[in-house]
C-alpha positions in Angstrom: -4.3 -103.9 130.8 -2.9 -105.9 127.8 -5.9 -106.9 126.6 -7.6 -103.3 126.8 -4.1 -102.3 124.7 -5.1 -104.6 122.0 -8.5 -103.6 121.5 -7.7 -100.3 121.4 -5.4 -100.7 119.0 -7.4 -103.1 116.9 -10.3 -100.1 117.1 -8.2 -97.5 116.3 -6.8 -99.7 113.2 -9.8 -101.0 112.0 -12.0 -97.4 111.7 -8.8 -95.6 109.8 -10.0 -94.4 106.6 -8.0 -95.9 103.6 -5.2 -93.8 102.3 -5.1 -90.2 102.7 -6.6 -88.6 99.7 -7.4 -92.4 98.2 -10.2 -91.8 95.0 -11.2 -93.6 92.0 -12.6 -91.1 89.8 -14.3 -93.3 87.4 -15.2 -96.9 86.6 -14.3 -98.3 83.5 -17.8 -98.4 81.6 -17.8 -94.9 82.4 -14.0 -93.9 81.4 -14.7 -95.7 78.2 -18.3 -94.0 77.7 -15.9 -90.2 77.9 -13.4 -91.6 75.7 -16.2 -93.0 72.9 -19.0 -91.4 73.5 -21.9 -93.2 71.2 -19.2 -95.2 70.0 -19.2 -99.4 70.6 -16.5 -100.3 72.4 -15.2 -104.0 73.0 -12.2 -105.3 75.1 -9.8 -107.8 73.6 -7.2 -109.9 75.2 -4.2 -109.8 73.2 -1.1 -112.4 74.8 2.2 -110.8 73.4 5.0 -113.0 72.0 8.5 -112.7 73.9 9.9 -110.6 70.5 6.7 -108.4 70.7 7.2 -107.6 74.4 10.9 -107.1 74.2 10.1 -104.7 71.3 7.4 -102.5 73.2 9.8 -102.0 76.2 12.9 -100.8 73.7 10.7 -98.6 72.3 8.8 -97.2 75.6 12.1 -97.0 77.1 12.2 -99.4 80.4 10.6 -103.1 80.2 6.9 -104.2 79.4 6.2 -106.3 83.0 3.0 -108.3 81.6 2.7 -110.0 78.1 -1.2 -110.1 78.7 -2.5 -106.3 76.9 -6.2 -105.7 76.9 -7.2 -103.1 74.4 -10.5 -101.2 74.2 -10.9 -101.0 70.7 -13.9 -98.4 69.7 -15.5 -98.1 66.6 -17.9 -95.1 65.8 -20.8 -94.6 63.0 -18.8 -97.7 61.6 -15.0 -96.3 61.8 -12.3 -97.4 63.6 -12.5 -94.5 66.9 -9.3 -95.5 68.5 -8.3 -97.8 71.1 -8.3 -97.2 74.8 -6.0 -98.9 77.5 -5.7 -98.5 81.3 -2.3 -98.5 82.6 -2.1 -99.4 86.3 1.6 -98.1 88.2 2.4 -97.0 90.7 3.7 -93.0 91.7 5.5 -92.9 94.5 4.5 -95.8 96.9 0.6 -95.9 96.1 -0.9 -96.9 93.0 -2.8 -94.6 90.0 -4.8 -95.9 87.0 -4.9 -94.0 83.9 -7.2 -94.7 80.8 -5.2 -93.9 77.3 -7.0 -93.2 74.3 -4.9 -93.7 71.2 -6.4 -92.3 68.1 -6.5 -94.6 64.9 -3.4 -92.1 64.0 -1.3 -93.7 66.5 -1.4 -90.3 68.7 -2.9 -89.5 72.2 -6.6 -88.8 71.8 -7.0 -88.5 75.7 -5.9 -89.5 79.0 -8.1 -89.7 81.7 -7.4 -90.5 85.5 -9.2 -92.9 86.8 -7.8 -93.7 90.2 -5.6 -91.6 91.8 -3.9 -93.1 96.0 -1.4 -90.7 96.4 -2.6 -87.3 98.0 -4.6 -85.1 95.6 -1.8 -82.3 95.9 0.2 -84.6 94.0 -2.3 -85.0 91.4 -1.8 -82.3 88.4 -4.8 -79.8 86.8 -6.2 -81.7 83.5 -4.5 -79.2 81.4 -1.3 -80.7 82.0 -2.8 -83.9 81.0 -3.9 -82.1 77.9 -0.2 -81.3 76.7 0.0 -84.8 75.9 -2.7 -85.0 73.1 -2.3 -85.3 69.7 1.6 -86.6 70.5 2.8 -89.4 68.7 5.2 -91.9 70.3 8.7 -90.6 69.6 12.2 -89.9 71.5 11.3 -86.2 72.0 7.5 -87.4 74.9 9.5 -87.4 77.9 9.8 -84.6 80.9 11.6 -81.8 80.0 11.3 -82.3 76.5 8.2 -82.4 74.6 6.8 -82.8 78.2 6.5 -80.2 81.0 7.4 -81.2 84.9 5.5 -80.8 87.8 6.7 -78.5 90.8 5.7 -80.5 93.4 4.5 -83.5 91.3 7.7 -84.4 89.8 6.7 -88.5 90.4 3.3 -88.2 88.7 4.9 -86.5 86.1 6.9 -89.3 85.7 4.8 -92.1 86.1 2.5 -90.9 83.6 4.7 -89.7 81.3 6.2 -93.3 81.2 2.4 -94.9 81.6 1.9 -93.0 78.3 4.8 -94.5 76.6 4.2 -98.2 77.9 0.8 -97.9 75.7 1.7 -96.0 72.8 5.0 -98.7 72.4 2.1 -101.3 73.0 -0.2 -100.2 70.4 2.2 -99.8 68.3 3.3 -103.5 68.3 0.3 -104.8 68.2 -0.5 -102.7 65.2 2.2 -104.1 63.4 1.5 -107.7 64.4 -2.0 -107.1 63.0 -0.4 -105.9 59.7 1.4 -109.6 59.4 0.0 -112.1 57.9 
């Protein structure tokens, strides 16, 4: 009987689907191909000091966990077209990637989702996405400020308003480390 238990189990474990509403949306080639469309696009690998990664969390308001930054940097019909990051956190207990496209302004261009664990209810239209573009990293990009909340979404509202920060605050260090001589 024991042994019947555990194969059942083991069975009943092993054919569960992953996590309820578990999706990745897009890979990177092709986040990066909606971002710069005809545009080339190369990855960097950029190693921040211990100043420059103190710096970005003061200014994205909580700390900057990895000194190792990989920017997409994009340029288009010979222009600088922005540069792209994906920002991996987590929501509530499962994890979401997001793709941010900073223009050569230093504003959002775009944000795209591309992986998304937590149920899809929790998951907002793209038109909330949307509110972020064209914003500048400043005091005022947070929820309830230049930033609407979520009924029902309140963490992902959250965690990609502070995803957004984390890269803006990033770009903009390692903007002003490629300014120095």
């Amino acid at each position: 009987m024991y042994r019947f238990a555990v194969l059942l189990f083991l069975f009943v474990f092993l054919a569960l689907p992953g996590p309820a509403g578990a999706k990745v949306f897009l890979k990177t080639d092709e986040a990066l191909a909606l971002a710069f469309p005809g545009c080339k696009v190369e990855k960097d690998t950029v190693f921040l000091s211990a100043d420059q990664q103190k710096k970005a969390g003061a200014l994205a308001g909580e700390p900057i966990e990895s000194a190792l930054v990989h920017p997409y940097r994009a340029v288009c019909d010979g222009k600088p077209g922005g540069t792209a990051y994906f920002d991996t956190h987590r929501v509530r207990t499962l994890p979401e990637t997001l793709l941010v496209v900073v223009g050569p302004d230093g504003a959002v261009r775009r944000i795209e989702v591309v992986s998304f664990y937590e149920p899809e209810d929790y998951l907002p239209r793209a038109a909330w996405y949307g509110q972020f573009v064209g914003k500048p990293l400043r005091d005022g990009l947070r929820i309830k400020q230049d930033i609407r909340n979520i009924a029902g979404a309140t963490l992902t509202a959250r965690a990609t308003t502070a995803a957004v920060r984390r890269v803006l605050a990033l770009h903009k260090v390692l903007a002003e480390g490629a300014k120095q001589p």
